[in-house]
C-alpha positions, -999 to 999 in steps of 0.1 A, spaced: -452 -851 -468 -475 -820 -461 -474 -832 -426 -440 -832 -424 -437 -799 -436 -458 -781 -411 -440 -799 -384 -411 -785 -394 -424 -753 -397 -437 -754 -366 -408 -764 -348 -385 -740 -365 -413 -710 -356 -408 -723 -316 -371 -726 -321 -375 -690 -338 -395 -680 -307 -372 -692 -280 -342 -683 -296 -357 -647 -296 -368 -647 -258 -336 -664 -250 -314 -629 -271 -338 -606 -253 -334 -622 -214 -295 -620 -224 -297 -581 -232 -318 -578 -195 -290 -596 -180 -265 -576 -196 -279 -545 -182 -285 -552 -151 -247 -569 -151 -234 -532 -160 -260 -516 -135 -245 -534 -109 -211 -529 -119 -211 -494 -120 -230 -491 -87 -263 -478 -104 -277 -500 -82 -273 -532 -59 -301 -552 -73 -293 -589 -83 -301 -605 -112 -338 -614 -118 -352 -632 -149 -382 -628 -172 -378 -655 -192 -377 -686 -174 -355 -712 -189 -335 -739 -169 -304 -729 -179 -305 -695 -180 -321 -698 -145 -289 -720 -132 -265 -692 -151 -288 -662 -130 -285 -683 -98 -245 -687 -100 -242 -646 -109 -259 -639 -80 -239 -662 -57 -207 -646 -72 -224 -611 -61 -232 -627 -27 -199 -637 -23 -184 -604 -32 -205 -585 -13 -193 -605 24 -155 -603 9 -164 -566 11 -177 -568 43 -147 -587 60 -121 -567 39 -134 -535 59 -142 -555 90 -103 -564 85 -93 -530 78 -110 -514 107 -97 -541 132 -64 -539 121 -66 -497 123 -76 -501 160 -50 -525 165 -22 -502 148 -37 -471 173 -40 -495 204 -8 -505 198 5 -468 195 -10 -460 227 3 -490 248 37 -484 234 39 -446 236 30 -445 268 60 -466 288 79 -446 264 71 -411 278 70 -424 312 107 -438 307 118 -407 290 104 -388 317 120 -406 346 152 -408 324 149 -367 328 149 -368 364 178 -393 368 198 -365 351 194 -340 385 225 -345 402 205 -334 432 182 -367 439 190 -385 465 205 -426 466 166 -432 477 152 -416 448 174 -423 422 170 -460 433 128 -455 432 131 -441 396 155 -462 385 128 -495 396 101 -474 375 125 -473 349 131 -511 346 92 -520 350 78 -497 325 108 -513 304 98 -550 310 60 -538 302 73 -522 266 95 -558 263 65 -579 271 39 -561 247 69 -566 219 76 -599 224 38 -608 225 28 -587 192 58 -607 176 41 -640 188 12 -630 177 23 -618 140 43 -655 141 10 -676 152 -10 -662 130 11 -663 102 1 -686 68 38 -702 73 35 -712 110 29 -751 119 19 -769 147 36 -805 156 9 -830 163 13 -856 181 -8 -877 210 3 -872 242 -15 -872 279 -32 -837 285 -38 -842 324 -1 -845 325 8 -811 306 -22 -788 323 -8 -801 359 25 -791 351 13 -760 340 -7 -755 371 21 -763 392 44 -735 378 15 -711 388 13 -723 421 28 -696 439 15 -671 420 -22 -679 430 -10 -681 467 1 -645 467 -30 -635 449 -47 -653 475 -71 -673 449 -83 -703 459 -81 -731 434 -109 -755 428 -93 -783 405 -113 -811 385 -97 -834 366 -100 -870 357 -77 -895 375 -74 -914 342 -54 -903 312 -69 -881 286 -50 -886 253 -54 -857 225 -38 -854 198 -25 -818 189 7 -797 195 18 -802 231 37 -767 231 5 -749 212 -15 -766 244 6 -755 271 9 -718 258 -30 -721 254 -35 -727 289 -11 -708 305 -24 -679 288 -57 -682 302 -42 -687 340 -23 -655 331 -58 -637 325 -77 -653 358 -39 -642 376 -48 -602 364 -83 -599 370 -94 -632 392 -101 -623 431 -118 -651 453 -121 -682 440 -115 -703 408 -127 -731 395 -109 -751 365 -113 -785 349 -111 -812 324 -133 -834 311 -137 -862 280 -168 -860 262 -181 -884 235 -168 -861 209 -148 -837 226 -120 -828 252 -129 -797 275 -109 -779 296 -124 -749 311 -112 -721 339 -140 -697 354 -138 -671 383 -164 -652 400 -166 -615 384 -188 -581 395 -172 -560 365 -173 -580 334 -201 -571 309 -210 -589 279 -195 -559 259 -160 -573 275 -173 -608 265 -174 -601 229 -146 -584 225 -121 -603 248 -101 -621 217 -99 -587 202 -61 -571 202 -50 -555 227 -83 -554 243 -78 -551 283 -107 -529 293 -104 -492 298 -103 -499 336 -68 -522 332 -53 -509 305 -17 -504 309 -22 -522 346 -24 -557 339 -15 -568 308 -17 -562 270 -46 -580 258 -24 -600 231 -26 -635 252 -56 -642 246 -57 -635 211 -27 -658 210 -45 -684 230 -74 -684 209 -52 -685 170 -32 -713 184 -67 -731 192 -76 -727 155 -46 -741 142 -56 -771 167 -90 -769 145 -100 -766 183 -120 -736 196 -118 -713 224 -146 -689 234 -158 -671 268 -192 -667 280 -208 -654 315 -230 -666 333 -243 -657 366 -218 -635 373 -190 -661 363 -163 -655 337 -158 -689 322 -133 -698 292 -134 -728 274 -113 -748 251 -128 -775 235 -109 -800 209 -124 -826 185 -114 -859 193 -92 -876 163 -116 -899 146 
């Protein structure tokens, strides 16, 4: 019986003992819980008193902090691109605008000759197609990348879709003088994604090697044992890896080309319809070679 008794006793003294560590690591945490959450500092959790539970509770705290903390991160990586998208896009549509307005001005001299009239009135109508174009891509854009928007998958032949493509863009690499290097597999390639999403993919990308290409260009296809790649490269002396990284960006063109050749939404296009193909498309150079490639998982 007197056994007994200590054993309880001495059980209840450890109980005693752990339930006090276990009130005094809770008061730590507390504090360092409302340290954190009034910014006194950025410390995470860290425990004294080492119990399994506890632990596992100190461990899922600071993973919520962790996850916070990159939310925070993307939320002004967000904010910053979308400000430099808002003045980009400023910029590319104020400055049509003023050149229209200004041309519009000198239309009004009832001096101008039949010549001149008809020269600014030509300015007129391309600066207007330019301001149409950038429009009607930032619409696309807002669409593609919208929550709402779905692609229609289906299989169908790829070689067959890219030729077509190619074909339409025929001329325009004959009067940009380019010469076309074409690889692609005489057997069908089947993939399964949007057919629509996968020509606007690629004709985006021939757009881009249409604006800044010169000498030759090299595109193919080829089926992997995990993936379809389709890939266009041309030869380049002015790309940097700066223009690299930030060639999916909006409106991103370059100083050099901006409001020359384009408004830098296609490839941002190009790439968001990729990702709703769970596909990806990314750029890399190499040896003084521009090269963008699309790659899709094959359906398993």
């Amino acid at each position: 019986m007197i056994h007994l008794t200590v054993l309880c006793m001495f059980i209840a003294i450890v109980f005693l003992f752990r339930f006090f560590f276990m009130k005094r690591e809770m008061k730590r945490m507390t504090k360092q819980l409302q340290a954190y959450r009034y910014r006194y500092t950025e410390k995470k959790l860290d425990i004294e008193y080492f119990d399994r539970d506890i632990e596992k509770l100190a461990v899922e705290i600071n993973g919520y902090f962790d996850s916070m903390m990159e939310m925070k991160v993307e939320q002004k990586r967000t904010e910053e691109t979308l400000k430099q998208a808002i003045a980009n896009m400023s910029h590319d549509l104020r400055t049509p605008l003023t050149s229209i307005l200004g041309y519009i001005q000198l239309l009004e001299d009832e001096h101008l000759t039949l010549e001149e009239r008809a020269e600014y009135i030509g300015i007129v109508k391309r600066r207007t197609k330019r301001l149409q174009d950038l429009l009607n891509e930032f619409f696309e854009l807002s669409i593609v990348e919208s929550m709402d928007y779905e692609l229609q998958f289906q299989t169908f032949h790829l070689n067959q879709n890219i030729w077509e493509v190619l074909m339409n863009y025929y001329d325009a690499f004959h009067e940009r003088q380019l010469q076309v290097d074409i690889d692609m597999p005489d057997e069908e390639i089947m993939l399964y994604a949007d057919p629509s999403a996968v020509i606007r993919v690629v004709e985006n990308l021939v757009s881009n090697v249409l604006k800044h290409a010169s000498g030759s260009v090299r595109i193919s296809l080829k089926e992997e044992s995990s993936s379809i790649v389709f890939t266009i490269r041309n030869k380049t002396d002015v790309m940097t890896e700066q223009d690299v990284e930030r060639i999916f960006d909006r409106f991103y063109t370059g100083d050099t080309a901006r409001n020359k050749k384009g408004t830098g939404l296609g490839l941002s296009i190009a790439q968001s319809l990729m990702k709703k193909m769970n596909g990806e498309l990314f750029a890399t150079l190499k040896n003084h070679q521009f090269i963008m490639t699309c790659q899709w998982n094959k359906r398993t």
